[in-house]
ChimeraX commands (.cxc) that place a marker at each C-alpha (Angstrom):
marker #1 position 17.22,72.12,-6.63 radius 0.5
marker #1 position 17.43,75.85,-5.59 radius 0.5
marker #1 position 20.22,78.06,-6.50 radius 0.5
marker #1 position 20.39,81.35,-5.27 radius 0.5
marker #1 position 23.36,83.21,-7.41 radius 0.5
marker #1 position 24.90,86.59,-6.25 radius 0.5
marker #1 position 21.48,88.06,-4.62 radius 0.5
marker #1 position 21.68,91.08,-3.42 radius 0.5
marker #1 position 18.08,92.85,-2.19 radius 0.5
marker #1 position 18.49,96.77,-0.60 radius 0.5
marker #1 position 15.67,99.06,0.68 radius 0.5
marker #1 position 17.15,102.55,0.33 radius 0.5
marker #1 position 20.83,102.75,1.73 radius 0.5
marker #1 position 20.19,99.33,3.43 radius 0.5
marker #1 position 22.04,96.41,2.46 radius 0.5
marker #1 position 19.32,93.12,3.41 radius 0.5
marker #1 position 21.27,91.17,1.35 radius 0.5
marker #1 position 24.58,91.04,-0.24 radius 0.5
marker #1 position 25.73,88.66,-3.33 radius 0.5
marker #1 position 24.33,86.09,-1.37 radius 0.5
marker #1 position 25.25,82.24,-3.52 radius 0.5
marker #1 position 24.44,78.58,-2.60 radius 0.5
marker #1 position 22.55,76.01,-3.78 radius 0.5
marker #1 position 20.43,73.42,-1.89 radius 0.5
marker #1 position 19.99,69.98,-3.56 radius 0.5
marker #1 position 16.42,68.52,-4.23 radius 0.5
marker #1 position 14.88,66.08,-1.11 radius 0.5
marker #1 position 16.90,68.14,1.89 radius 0.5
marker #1 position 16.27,70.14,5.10 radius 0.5
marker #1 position 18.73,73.35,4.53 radius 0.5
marker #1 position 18.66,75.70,7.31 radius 0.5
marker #1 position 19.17,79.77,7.51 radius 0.5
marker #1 position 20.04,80.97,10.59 radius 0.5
marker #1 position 21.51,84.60,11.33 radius 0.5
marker #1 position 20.58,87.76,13.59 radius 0.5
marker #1 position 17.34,89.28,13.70 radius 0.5
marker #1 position 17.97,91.55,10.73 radius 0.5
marker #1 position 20.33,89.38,9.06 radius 0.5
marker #1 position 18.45,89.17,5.82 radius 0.5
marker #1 position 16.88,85.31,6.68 radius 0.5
marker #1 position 12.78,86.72,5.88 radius 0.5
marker #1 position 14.26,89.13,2.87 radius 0.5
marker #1 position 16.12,85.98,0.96 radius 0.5
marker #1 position 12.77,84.06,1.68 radius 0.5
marker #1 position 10.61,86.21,0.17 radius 0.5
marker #1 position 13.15,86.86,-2.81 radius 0.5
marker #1 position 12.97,82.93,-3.31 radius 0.5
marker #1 position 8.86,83.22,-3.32 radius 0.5
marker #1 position 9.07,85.85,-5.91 radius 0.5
marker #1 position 7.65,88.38,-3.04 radius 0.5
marker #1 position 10.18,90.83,-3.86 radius 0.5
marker #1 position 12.56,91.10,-6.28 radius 0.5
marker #1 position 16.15,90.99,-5.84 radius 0.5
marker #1 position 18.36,94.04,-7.22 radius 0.5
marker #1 position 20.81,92.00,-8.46 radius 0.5
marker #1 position 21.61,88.37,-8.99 radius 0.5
marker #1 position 18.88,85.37,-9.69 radius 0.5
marker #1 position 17.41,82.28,-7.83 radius 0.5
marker #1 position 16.71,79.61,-9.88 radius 0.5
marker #1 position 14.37,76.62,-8.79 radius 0.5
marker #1 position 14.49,73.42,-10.93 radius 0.5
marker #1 position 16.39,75.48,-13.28 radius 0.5
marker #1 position 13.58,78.01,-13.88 radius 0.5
marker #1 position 14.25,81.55,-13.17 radius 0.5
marker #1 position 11.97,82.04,-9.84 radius 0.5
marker #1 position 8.75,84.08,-9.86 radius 0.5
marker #1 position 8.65,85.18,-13.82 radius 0.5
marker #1 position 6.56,81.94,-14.76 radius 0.5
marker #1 position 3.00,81.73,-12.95 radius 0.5
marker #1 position 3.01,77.75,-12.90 radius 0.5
marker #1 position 5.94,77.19,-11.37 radius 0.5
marker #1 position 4.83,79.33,-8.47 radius 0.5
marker #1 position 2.97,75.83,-7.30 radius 0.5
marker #1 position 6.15,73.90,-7.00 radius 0.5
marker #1 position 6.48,75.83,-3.87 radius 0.5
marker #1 position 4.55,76.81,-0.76 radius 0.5
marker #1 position 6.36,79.55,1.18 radius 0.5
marker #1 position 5.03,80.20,4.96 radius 0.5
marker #1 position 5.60,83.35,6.12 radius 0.5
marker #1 position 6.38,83.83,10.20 radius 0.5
marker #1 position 2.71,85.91,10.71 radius 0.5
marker #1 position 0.50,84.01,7.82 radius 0.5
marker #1 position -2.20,86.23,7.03 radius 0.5
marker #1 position -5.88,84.66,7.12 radius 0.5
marker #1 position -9.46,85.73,6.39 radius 0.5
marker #1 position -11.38,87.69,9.44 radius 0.5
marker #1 position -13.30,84.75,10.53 radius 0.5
marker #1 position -11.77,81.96,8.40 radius 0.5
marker #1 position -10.75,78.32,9.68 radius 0.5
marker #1 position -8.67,75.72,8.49 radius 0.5
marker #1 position -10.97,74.08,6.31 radius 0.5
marker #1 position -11.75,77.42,4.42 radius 0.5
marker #1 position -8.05,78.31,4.27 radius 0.5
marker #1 position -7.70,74.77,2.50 radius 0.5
marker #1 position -10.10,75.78,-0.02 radius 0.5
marker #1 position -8.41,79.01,-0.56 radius 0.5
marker #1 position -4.96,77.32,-0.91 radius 0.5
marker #1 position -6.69,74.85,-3.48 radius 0.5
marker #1 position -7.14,77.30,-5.96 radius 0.5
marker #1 position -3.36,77.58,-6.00 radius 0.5
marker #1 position -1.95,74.70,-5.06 radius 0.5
marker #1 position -4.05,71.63,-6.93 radius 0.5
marker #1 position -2.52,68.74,-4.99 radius 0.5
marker #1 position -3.74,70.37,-1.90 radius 0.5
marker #1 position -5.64,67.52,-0.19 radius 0.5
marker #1 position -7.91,68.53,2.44 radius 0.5
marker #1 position -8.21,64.73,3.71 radius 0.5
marker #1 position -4.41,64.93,4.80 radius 0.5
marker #1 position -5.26,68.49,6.55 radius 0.5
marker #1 position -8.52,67.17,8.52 radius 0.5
marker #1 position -5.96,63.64,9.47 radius 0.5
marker #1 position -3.17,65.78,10.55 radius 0.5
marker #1 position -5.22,68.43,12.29 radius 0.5
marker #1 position -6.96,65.84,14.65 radius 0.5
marker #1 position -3.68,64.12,15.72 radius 0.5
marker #1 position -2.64,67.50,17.00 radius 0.5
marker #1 position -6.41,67.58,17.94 radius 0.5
marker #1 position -6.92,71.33,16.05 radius 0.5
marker #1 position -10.54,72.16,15.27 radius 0.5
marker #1 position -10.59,72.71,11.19 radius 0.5
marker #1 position -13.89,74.39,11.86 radius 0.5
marker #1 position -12.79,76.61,14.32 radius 0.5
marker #1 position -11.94,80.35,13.17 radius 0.5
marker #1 position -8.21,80.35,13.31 radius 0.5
marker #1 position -8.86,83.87,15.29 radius 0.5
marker #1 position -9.29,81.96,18.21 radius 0.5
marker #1 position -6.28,79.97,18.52 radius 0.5
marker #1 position -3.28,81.01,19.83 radius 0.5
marker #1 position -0.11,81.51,18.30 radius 0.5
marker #1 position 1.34,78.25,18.29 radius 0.5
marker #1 position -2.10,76.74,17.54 radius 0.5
marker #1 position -2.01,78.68,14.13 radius 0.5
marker #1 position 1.39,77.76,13.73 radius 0.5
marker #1 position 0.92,74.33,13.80 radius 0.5
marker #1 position -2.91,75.00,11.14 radius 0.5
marker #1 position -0.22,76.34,9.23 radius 0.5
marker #1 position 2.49,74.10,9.18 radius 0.5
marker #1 position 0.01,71.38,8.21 radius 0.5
marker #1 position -1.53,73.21,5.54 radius 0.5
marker #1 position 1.92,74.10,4.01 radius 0.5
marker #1 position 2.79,70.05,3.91 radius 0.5
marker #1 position -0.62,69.43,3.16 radius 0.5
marker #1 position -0.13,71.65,-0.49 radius 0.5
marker #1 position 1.96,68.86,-2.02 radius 0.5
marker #1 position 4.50,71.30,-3.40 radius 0.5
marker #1 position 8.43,70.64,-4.05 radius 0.5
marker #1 position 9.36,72.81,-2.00 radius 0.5
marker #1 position 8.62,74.60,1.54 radius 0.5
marker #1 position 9.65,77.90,2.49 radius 0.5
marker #1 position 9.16,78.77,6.07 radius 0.5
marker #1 position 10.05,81.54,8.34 radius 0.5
marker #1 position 10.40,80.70,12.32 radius 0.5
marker #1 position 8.92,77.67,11.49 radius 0.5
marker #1 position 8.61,75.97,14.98 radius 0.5
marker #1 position 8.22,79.70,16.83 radius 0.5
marker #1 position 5.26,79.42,19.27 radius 0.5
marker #1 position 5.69,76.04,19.59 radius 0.5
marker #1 position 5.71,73.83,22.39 radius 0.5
marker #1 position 8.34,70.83,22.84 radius 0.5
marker #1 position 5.97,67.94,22.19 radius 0.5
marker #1 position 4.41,69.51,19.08 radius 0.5
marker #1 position 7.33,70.60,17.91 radius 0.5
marker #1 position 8.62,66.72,17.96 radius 0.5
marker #1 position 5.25,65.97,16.25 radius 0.5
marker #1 position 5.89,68.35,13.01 radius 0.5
marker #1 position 9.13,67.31,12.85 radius 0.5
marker #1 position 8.30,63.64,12.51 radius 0.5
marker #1 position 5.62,65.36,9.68 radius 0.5
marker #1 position 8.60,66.66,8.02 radius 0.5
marker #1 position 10.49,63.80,7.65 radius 0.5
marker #1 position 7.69,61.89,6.63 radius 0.5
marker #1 position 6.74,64.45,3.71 radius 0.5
marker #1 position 10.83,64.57,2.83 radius 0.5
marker #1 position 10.73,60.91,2.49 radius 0.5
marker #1 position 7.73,60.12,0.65 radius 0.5
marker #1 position 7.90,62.76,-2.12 radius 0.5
marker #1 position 11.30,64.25,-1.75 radius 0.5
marker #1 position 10.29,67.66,-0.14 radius 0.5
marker #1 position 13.08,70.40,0.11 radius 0.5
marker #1 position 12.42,72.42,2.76 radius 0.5
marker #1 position 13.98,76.15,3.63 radius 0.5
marker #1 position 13.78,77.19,7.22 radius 0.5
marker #1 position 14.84,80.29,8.68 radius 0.5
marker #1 position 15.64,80.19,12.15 radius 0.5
marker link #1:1,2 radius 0.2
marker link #1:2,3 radius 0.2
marker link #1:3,4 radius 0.2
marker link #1:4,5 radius 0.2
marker link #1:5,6 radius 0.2
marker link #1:6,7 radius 0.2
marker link #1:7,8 radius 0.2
marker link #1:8,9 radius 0.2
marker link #1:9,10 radius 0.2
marker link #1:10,11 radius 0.2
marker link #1:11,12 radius 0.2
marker link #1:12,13 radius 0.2
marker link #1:13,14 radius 0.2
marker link #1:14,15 radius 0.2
marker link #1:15,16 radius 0.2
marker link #1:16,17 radius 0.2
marker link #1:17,18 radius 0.2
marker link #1:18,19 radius 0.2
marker link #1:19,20 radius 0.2
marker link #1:20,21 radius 0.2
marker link #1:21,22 radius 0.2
marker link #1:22,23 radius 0.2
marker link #1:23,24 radius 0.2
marker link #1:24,25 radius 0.2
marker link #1:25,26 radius 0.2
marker link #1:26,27 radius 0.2
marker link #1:27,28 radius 0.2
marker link #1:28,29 radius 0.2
marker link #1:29,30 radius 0.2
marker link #1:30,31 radius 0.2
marker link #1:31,32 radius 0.2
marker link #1:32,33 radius 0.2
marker link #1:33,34 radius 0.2
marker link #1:34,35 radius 0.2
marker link #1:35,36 radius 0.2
marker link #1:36,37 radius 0.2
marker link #1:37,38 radius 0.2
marker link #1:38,39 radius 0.2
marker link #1:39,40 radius 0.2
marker link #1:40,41 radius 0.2
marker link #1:41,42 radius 0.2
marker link #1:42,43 radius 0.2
marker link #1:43,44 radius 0.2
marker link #1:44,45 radius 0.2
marker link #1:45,46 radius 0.2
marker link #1:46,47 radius 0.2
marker link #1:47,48 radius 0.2
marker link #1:48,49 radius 0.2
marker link #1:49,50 radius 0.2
marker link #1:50,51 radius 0.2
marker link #1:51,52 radius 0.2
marker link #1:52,53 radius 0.2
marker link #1:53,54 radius 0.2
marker link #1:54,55 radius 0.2
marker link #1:55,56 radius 0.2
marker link #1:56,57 radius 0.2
marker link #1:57,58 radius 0.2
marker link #1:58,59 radius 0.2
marker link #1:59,60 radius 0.2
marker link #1:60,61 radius 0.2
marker link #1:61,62 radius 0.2
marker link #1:62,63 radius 0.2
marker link #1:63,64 radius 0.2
marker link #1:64,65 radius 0.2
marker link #1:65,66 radius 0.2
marker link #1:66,67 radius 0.2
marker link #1:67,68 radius 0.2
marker link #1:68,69 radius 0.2
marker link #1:69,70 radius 0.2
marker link #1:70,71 radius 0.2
marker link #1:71,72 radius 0.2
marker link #1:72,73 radius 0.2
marker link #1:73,74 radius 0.2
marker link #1:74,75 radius 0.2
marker link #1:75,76 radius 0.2
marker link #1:76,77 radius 0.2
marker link #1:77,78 radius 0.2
marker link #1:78,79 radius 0.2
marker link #1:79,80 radius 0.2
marker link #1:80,81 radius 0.2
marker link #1:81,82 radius 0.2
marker link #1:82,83 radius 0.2
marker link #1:83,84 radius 0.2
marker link #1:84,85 radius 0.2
marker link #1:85,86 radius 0.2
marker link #1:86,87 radius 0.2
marker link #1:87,88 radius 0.2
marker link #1:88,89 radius 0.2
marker link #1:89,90 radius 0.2
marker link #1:90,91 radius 0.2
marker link #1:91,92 radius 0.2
marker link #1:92,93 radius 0.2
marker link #1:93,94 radius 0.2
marker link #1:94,95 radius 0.2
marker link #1:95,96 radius 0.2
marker link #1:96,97 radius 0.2
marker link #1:97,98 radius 0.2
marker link #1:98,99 radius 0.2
marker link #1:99,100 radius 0.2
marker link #1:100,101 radius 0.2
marker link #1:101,102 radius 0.2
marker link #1:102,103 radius 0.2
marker link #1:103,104 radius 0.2
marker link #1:104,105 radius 0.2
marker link #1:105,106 radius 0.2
marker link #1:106,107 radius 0.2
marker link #1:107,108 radius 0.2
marker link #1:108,109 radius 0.2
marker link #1:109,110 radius 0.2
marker link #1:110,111 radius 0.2
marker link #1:111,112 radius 0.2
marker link #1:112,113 radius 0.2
marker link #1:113,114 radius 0.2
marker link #1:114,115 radius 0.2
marker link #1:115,116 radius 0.2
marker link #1:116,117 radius 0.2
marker link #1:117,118 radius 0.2
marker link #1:118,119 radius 0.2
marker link #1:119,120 radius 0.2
marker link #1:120,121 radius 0.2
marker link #1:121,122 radius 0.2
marker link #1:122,123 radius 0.2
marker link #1:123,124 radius 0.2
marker link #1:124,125 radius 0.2
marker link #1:125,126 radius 0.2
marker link #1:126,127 radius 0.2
marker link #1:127,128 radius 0.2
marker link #1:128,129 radius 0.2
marker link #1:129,130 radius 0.2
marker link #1:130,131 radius 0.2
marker link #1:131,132 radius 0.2
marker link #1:132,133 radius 0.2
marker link #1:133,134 radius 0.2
marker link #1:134,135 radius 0.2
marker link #1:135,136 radius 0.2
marker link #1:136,137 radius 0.2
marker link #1:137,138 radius 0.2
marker link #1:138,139 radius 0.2
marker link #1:139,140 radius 0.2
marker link #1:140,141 radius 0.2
marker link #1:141,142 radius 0.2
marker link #1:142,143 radius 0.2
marker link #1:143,144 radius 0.2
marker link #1:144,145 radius 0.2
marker link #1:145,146 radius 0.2
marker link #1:146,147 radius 0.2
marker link #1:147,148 radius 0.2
marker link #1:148,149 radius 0.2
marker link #1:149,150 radius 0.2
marker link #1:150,151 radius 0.2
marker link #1:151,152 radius 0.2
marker link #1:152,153 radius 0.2
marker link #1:153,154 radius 0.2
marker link #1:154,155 radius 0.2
marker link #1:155,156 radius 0.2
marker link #1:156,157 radius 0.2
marker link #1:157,158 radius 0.2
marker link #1:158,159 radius 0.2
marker link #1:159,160 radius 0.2
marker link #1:160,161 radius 0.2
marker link #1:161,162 radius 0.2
marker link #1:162,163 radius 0.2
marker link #1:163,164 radius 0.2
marker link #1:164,165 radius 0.2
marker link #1:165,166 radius 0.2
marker link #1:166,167 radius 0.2
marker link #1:167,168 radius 0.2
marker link #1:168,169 radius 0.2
marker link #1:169,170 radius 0.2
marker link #1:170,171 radius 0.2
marker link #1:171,172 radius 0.2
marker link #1:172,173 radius 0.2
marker link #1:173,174 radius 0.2
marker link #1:174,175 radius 0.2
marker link #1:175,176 radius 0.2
marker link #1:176,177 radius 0.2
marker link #1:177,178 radius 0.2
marker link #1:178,179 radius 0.2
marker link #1:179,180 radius 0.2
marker link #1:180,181 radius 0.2
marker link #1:181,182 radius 0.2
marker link #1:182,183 radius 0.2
marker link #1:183,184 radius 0.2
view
C-alpha cells in the first residue's frame, strides 16, 4: 500500500504540489491525471524518493519512502524520457537494472521483447519513441518490483501495442499483485 499524507513539493514561489493525501491499496491500477503542470511527474518523483517533499510523507508498505536503501527495490519508477547509455540496448540496460533490482529476469525481457518483435541487441538509439517506450515498459515489469511508477506510460504508443502492454499489465497485477501508478 502507498500513502501519500499532506505532500506538498515547491520550487521557489511555485506551488507543484499542495497537501496532496490518498492512499492506493496493494494489487491495483490507480491513475493520476491532471494538466500539463498539474504536479502528476513532481508527486512521482516524490514517491521514488527523486526529490523530497517540503512537507508531508509517503509511506510505502508502511516504510517512510526513500530514507531506507532496500526498500528502494520494492519499486521501479519509469520516468516519461528514461535515460539510457550512448550506445546501450535492452539487454545491457537489463544488466544495469540487475544490479538494482535482483528479481530482474532477463528471460522474461528477451520473451516479451520478441512478441512485440524489439531487437534486445539493438542500441535503443535507434528506435523510435514508442519503440523505447515499449523496451521500457517491459523492462519496468520485467524488474519484479511491488510497485510501478510510470509517467505517460502508453505516450508514443500505437493502438495495437498499447492493447498488448495492457494485457502485460494485467497479467503482472494478477500474478504477483503489482500496484501500478500512472500519470496520464
Amino acid at each position: 500500500m502507498i500513502e501519500v499524507q499532506h505532500v506538498t513539493k515547491q520550487f521557489d514561489n511555485i506551488t507543484a504540489l499542495n497537501d496532496v493525501t490518498f492512499t492506493i491499496p496493494g494489487g491495483s491500477m490507480f491513475g493520476l491525471l491532471g494538466t500539463n503542470g498539474a504536479g502528476k511527474s513532481t508527486l512521482l518523483r516524490v514517491m521514488a524518493g527523486i526529490l523530497a517533499c517540503d512537507a508531508g510523507r509517503i509511506l510505502i508498505d508502511q516504510e517512510p519512502c526513500g530514507e531506507h536503501p532496500e526498500g528502494k527495490e520494492k519499486f521501479f519508477y519509469l520516468p516519461d524520457d528514461p535515460y539510457y547509455f550512448p550506445n546501450a540496448s535492452m539487454e545491457v540496460m537489463t544488466g544495469f537494472y540487475r544490479r538494482q533490482y535482483t528479481g530482474m529476469n532477463s528471460e522474461s525481457v528477451a520473451y516479451m521483447a520478441e512478441r512485440l518483435e524489439l531487437d534486445i541487441r539493438r542500441p535503443l538509439r535507434t528506435f523510435s519513441k514508442g519503440m523505447k517506450r515499449q523496451a521500457f515498459l517491459i523492462m519496468a515489469l520485467c524488474a519484479d518490483t511491488e510497485y510501478l511508477l510510470c509517467d505517460e506510460v502508453f505516450d508514443g504508443l500505437d493502438p495495437l501495442v498499447t492493447e498488448v502492454m495492457k494485457d502485460l499489465f494485467r497479467k503482472e497485477m494478477e500474478e504477483r499483485n503489482l500496484t501500478v501508478v500512472v500519470a496520464a
